[in-house]
N, CA, C and O of each residue as an XYZ file, in Angstrom:
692
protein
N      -8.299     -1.842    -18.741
C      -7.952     -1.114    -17.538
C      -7.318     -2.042    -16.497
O      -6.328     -1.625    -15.896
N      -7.763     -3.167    -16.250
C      -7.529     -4.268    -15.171
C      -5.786     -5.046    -15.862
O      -5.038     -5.763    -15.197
N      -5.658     -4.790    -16.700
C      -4.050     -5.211    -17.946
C      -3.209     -4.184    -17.021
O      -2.193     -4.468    -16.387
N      -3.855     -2.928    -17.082
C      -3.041     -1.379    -16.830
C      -2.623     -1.220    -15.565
O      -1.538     -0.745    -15.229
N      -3.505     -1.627    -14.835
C      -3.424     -1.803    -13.577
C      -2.520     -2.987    -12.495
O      -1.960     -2.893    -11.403
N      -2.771     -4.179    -13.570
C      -2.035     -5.069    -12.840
C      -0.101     -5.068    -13.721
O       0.951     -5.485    -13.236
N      -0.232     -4.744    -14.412
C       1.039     -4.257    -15.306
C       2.015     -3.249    -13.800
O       3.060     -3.448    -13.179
N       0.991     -2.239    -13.778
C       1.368     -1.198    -12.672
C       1.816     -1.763    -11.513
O       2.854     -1.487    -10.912
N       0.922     -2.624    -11.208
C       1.292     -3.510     -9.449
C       2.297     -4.594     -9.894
O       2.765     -5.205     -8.934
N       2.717     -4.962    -11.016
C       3.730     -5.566    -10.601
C       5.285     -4.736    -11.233
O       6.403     -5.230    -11.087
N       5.119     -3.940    -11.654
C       6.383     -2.799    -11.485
C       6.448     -2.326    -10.149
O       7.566     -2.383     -9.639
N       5.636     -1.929     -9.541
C       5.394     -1.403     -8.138
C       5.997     -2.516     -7.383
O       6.880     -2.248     -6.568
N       5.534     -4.015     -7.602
C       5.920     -4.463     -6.954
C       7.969     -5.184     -6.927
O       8.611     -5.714     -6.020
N       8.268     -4.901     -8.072
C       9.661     -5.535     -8.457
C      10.299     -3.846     -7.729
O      11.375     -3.992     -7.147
N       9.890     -2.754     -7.726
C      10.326     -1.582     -7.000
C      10.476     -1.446     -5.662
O      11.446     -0.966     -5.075
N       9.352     -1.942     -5.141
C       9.181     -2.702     -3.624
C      10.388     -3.471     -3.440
O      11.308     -3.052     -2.737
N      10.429     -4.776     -4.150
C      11.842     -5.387     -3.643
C      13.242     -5.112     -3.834
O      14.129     -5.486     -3.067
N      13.483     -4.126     -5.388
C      14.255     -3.226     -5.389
C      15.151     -2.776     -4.311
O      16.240     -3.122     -3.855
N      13.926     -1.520     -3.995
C      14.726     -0.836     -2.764
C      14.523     -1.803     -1.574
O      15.311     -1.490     -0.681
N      13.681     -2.967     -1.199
C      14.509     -3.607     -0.005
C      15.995     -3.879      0.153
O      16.784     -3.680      1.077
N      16.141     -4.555     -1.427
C      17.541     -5.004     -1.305
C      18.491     -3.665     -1.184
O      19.476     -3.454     -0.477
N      17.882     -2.929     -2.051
C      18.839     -1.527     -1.465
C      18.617     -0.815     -0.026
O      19.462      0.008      0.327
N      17.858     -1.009      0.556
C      17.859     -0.492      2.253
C      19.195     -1.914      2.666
O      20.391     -1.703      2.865
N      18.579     -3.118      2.689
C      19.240     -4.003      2.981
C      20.602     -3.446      3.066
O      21.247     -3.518      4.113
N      21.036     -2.918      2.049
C      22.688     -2.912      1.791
C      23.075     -1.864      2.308
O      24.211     -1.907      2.782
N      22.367     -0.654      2.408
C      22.397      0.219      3.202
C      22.657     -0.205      5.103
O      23.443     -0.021      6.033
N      21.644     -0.724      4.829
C      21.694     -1.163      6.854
C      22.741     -1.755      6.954
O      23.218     -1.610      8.080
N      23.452     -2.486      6.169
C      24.691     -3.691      6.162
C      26.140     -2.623      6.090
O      27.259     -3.055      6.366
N      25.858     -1.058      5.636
C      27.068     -0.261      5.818
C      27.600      0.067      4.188
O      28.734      0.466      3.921
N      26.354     -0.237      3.028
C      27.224      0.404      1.618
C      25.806      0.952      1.327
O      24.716      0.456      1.613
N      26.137      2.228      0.615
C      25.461      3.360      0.210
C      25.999      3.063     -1.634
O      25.659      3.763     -2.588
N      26.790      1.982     -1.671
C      26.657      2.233     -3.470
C      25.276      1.666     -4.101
O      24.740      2.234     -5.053
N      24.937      0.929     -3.719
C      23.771      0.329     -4.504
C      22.740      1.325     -4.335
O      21.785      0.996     -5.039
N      22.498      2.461     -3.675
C      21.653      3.521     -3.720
C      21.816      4.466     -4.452
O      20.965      5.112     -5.064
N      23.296      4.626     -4.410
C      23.754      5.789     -5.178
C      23.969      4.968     -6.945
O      23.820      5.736     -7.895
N      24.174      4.049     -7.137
C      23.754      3.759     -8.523
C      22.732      3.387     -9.197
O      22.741      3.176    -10.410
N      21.310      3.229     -8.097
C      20.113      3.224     -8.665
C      18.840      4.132     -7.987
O      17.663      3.889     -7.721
N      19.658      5.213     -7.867
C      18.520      6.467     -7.032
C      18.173      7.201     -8.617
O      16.954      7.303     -8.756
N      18.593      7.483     -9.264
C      18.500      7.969    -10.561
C      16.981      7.328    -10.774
O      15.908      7.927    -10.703
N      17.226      5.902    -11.061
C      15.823      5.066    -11.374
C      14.622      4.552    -10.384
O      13.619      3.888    -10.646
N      15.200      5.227     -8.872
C      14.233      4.649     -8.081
C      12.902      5.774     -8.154
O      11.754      5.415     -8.417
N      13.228      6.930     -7.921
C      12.563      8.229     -7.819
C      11.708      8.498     -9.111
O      10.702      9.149     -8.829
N      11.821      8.168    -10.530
C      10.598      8.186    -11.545
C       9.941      6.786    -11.470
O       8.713      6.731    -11.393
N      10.482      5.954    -11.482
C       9.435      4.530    -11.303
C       8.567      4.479    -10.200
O       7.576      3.748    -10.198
N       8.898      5.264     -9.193
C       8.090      5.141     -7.752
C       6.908      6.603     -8.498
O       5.739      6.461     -8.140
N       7.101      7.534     -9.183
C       6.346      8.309     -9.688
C       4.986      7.633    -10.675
O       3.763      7.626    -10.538
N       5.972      7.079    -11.737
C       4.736      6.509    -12.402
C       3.912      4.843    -11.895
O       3.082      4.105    -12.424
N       4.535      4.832    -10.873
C       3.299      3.732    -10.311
C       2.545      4.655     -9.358
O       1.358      4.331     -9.385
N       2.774      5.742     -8.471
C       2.491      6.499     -7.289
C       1.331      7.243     -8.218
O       0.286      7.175     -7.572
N       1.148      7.787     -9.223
C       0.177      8.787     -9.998
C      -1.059      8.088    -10.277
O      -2.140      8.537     -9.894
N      -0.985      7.362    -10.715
C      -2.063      5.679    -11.150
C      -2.751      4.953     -9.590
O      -3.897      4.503     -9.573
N      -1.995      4.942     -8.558
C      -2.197      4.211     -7.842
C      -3.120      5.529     -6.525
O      -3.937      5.291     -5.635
N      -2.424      7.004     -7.034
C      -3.735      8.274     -6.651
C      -5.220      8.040     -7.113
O      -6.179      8.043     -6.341
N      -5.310      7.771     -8.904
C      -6.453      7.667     -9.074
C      -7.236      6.677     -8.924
O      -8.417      6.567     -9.253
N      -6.526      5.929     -8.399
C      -7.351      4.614     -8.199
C      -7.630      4.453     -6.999
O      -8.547      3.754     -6.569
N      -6.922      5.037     -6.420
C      -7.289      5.117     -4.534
C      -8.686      6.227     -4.655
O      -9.751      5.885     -4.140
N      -8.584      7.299     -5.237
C      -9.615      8.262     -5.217
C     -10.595      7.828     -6.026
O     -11.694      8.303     -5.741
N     -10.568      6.864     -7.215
C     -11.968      6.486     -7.803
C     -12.599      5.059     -6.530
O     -13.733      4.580     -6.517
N     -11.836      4.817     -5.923
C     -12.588      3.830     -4.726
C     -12.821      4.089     -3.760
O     -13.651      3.510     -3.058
N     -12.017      5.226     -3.387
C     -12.871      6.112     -2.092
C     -13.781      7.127     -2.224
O     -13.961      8.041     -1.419
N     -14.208      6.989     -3.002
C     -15.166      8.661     -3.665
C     -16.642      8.560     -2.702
O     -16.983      9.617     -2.172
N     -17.203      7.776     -2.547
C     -18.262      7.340     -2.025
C     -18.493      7.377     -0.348
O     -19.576      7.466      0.231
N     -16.936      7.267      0.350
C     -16.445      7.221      1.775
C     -16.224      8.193      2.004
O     -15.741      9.029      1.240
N     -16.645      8.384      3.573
C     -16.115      9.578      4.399
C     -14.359      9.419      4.828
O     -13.754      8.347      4.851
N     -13.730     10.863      5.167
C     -12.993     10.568      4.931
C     -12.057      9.730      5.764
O     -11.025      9.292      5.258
N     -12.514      9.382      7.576
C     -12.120      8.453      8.200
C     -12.120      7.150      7.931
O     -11.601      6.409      8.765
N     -12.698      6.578      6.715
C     -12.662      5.141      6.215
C     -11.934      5.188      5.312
O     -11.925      4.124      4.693
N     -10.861      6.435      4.651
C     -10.566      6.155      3.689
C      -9.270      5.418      3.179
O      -8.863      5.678      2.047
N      -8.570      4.459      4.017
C      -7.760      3.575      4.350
C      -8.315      2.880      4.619
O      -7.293      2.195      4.659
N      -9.378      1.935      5.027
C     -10.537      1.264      5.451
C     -10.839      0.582      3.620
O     -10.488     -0.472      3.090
N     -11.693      1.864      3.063
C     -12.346      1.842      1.271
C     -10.948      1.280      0.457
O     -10.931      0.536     -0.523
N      -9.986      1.772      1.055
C      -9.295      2.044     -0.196
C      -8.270      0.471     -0.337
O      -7.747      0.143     -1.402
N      -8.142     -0.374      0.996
C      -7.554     -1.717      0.795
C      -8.299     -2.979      1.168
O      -7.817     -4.013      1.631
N      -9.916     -2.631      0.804
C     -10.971     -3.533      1.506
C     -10.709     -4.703      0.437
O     -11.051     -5.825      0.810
N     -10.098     -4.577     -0.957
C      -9.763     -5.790     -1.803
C      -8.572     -6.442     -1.219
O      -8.406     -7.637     -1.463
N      -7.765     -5.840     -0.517
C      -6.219     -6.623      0.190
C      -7.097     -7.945      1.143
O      -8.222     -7.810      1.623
N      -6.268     -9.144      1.234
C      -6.655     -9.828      2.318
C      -5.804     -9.180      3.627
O      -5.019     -8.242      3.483
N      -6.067     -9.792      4.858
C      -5.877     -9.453      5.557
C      -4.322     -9.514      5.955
O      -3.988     -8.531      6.616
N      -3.428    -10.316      5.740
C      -1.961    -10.509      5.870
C      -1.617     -9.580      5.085
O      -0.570     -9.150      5.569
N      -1.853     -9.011      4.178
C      -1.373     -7.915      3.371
C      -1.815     -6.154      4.263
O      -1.002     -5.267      4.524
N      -2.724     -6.146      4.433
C      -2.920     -4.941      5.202
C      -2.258     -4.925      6.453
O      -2.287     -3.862      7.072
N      -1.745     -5.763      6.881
C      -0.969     -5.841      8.344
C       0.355     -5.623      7.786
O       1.119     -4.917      8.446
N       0.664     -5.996      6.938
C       1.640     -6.217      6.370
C       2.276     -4.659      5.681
O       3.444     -4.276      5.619
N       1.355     -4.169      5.346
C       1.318     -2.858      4.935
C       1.667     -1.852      6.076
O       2.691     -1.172      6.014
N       0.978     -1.789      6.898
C       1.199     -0.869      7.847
C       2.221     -1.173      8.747
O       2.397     -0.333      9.629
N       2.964     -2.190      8.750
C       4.098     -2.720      9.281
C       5.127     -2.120      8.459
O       6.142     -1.928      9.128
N       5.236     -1.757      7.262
C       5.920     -1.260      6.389
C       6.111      0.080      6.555
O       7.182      0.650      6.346
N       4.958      0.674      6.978
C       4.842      2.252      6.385
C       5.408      2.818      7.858
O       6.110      3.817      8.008
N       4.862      1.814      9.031
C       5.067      2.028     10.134
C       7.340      2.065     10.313
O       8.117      2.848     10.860
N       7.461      1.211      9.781
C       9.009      1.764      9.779
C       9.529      2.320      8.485
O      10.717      2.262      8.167
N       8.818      2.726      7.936
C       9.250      4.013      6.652
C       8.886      5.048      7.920
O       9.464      6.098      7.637
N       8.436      5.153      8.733
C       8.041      6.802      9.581
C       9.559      6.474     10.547
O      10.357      7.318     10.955
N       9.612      5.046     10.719
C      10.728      5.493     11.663
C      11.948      5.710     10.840
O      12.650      6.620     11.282
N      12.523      4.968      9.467
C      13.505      5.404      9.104
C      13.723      6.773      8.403
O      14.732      7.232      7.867
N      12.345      7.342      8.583
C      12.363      9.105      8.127
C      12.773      9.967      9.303
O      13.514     10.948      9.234
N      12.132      9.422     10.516
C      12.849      9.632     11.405
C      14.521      9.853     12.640
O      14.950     10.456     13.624
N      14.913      8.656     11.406
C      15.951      8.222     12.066
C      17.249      9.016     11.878
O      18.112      8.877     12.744
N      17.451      9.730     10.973
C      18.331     11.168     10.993
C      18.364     12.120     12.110
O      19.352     12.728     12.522
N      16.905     12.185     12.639
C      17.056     13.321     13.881
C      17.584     12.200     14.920
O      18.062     12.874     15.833
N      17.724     11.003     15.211
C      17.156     10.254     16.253
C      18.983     10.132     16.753
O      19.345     10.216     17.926
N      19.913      9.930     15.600
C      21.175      9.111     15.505
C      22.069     10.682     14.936
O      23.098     10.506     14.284
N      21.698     11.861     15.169
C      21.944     12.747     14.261
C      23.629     13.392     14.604
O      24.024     14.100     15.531
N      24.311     12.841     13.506
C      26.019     12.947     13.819
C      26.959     11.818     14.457
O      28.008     11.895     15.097
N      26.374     11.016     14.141
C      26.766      9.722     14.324
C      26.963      8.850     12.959
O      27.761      7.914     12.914
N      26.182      9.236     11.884
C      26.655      8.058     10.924
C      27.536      8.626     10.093
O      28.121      9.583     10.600
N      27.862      8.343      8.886
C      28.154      9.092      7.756
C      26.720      9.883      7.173
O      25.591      9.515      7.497
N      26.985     10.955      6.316
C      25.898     11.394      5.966
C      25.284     10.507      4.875
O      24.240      9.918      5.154
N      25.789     10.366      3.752
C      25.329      9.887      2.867
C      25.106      8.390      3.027
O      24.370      7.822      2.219
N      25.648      7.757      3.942
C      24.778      6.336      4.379
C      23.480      6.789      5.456
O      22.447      6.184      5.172
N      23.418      7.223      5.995
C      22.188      7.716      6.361
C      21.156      8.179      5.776
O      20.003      8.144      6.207
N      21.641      8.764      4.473
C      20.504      9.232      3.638
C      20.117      8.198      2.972
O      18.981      7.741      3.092
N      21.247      7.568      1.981
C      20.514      5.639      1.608
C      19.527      5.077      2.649
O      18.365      4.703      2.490
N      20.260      5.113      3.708
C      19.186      4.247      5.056
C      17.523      4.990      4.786
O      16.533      4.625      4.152
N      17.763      5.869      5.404
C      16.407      6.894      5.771
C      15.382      7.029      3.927
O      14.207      6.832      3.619
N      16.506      7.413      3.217
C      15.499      7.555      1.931
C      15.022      5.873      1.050
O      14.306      5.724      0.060
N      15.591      5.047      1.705
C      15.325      3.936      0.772
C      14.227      3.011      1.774
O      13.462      2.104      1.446
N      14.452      3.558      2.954
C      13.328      3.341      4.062
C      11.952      3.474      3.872
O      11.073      2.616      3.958
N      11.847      5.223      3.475
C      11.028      6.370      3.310
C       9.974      5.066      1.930
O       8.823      4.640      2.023
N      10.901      4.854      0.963
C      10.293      4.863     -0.389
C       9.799      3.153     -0.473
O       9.062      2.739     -1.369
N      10.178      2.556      0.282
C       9.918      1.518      0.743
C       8.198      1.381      1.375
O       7.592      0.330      1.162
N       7.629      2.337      2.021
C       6.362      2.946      2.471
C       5.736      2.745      1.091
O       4.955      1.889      0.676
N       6.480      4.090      0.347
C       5.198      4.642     -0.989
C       5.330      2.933     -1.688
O       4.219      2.412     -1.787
N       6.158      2.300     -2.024
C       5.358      1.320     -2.460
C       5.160      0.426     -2.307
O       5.248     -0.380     -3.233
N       4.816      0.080     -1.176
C       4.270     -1.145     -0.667
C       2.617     -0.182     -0.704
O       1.635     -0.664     -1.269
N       2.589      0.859     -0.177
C       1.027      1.266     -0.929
C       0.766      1.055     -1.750
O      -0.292      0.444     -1.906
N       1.592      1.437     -2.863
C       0.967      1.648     -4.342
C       0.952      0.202     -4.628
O       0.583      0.120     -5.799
N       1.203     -1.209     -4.074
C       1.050     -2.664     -4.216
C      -0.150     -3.014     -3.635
O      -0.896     -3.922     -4.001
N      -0.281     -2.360     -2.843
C      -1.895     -2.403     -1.893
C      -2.775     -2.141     -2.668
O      -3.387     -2.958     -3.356
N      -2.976     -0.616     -2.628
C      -3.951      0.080     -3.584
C      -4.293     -0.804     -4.928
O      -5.358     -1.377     -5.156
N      -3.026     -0.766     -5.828
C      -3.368     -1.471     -6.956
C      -4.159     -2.937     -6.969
O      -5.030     -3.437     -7.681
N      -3.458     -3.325     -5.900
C      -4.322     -4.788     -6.250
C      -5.468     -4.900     -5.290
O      -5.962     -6.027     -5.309
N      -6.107     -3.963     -4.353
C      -7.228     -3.984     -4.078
C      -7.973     -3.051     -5.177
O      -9.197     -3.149     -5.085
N      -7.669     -2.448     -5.874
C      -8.569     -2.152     -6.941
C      -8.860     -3.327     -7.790
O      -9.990     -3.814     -7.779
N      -8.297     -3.617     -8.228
C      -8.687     -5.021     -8.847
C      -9.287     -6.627     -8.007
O      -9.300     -7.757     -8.496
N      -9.612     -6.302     -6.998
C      -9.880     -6.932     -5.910
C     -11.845     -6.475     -5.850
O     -12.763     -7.291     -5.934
N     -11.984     -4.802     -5.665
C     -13.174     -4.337     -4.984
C     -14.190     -4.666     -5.498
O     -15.070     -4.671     -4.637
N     -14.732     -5.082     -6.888
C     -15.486     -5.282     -7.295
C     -16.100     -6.916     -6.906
O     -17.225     -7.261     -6.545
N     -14.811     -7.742     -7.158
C     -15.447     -8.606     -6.705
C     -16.185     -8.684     -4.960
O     -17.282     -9.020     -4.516
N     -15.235     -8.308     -4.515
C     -15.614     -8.071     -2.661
C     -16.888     -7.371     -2.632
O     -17.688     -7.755     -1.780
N     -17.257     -6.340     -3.462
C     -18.279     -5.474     -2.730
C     -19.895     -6.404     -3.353
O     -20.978     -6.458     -2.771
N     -19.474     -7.082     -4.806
C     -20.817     -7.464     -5.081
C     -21.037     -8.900     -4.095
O     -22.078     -9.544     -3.961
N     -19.881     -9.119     -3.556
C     -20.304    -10.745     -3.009
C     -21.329    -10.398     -1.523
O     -22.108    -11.295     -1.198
N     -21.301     -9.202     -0.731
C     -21.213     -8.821      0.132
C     -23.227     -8.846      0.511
O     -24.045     -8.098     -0.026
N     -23.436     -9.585      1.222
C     -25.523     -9.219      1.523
C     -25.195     -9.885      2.847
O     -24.291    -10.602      3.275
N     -26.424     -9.289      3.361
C     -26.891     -9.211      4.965
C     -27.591    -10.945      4.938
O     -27.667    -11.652      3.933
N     -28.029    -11.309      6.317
C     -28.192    -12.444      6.520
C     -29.495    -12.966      6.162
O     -29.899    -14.078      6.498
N     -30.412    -11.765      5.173
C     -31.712    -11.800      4.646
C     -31.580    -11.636      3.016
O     -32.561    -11.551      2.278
N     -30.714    -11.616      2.732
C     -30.001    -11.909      1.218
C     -29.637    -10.457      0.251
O     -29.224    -10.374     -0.905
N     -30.055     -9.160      1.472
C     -29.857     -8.234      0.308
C     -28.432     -8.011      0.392
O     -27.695     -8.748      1.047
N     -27.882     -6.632     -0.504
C     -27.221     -6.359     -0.685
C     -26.768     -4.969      0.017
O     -27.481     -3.970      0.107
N     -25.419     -5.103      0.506
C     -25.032     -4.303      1.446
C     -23.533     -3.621      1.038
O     -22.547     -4.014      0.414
N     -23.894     -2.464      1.694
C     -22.398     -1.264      0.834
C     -21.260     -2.145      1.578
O     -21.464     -2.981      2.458
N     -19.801     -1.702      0.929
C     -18.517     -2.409      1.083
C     -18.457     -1.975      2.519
O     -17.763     -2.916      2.906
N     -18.638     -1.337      3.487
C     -18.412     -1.335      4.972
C     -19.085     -1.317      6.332
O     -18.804     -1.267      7.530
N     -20.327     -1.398      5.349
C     -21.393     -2.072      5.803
C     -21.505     -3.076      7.104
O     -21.013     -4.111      6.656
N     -21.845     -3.317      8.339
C     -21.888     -4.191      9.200
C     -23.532     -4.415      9.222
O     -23.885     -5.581      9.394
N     -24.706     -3.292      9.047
C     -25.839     -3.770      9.116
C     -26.308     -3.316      7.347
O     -25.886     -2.696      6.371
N     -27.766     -4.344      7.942
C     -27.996     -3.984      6.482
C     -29.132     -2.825      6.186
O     -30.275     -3.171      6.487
N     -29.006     -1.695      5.722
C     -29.795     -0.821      5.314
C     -31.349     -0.842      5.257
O     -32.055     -0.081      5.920
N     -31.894     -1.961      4.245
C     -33.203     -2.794      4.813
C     -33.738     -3.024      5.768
O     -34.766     -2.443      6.116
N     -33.137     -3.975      6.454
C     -34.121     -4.596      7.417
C     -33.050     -4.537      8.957
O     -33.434     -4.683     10.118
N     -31.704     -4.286      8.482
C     -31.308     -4.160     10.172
C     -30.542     -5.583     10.441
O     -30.055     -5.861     11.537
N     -30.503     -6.343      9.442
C     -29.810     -7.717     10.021
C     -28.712     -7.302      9.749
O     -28.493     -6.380      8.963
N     -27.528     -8.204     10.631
C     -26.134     -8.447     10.074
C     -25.754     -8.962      9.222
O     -26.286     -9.975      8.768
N     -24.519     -8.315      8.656
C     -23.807     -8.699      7.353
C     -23.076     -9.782      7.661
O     -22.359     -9.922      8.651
N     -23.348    -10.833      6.463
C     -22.912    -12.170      6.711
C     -21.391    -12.239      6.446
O     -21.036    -11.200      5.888
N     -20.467    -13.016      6.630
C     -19.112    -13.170      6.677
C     -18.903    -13.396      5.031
O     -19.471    -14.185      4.275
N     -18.039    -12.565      4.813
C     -17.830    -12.144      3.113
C     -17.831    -13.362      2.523
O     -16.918    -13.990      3.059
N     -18.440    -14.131      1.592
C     -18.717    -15.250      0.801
C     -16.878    -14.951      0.208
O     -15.983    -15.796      0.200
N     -16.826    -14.143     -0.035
C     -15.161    -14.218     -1.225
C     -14.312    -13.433     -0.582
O     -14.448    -12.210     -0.588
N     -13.493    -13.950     -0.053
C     -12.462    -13.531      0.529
C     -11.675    -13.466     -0.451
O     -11.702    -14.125     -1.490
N     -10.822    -12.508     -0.066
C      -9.742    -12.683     -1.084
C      -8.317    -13.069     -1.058
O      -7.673    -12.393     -0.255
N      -7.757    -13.799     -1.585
C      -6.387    -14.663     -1.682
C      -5.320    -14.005     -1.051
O      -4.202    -14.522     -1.030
């Protein structure tokens, strides 16, 4: 499963840089490099995006559902989750950016811009997700309060006795 998975995150991830270089070329004023690999961007972003559902939902199953971005990249280190939402955060604006500039560009460079923007989001998730799944196990067993038990993955006190959770022994890379 952990073969399947990391197989997945790094297609996800060569897709990720993919369409950078294709936004790239887009923002720079050419819409061909979109239009000759939109064919292949839209099923590869599928079959990493389907895998990277169940694996988000077999690690959040346990969480309410306000942690569930919280559960679901607690294996990411921390430059990566910033990093993430820095991403997704301008995939909303280049989904946006059709109404914003609307009759001003060409159409179909705008749609390269905005859609290679958009897809740029889904996988830098599905790079997240995947490799904090393969991440959680180790994180959640390293994880005990300052009296040695053992404490759930979001845990700040400990269930037992009420002490604080000690600073994660295993961080991750």
């Amino acid at each position: 499963m952990a073969l399947l998975v990391n197989l997945l995150r790094a297609v996800a991830s060569v897709g990720f840089f993919g369409v950078l270089v294709i936004h790239i070329a887009a923002l720079l004023g050419s819409a061909t490099p979109f239009q000759n690999f939109e064919r292949f961007m839209f099923p590869v972003l599928l079959i990493v995006w389907l895998p990277t559902i169940f694996c988000m939902n077999r690690m959040t199953r346990d969480f309410k559902q306000k942690d569930l971005w919280k559960a679901a990249l607690r294996g990411c280190p921390k430059w990566m989750r910033i990093t993430l939402w820095t991403v997704c955060g301008y995939s909303w604006l280049m989904a946006l950016s059709p109404l914003l500039v609307h009759g001003r560009d060409d159409s179909q460079l705008a749609g390269a811009r905005s859609l290679s923007g958009v897809m740029l989001g889904f996988y830098a998730i599905a790079v997240g997700v995947l490799y904090s799944s393969t991440q959680t196990a180790l994180i959640d067993e390293g994880r005990l309060c300052l009296n040695g038990h053992r404490v759930g993955p979001l845990a700040k006190f400990c269930d037992e006795c009420g002490a604080p959770v000690t600073a994660n022994p295993i961080e991750p890379r």
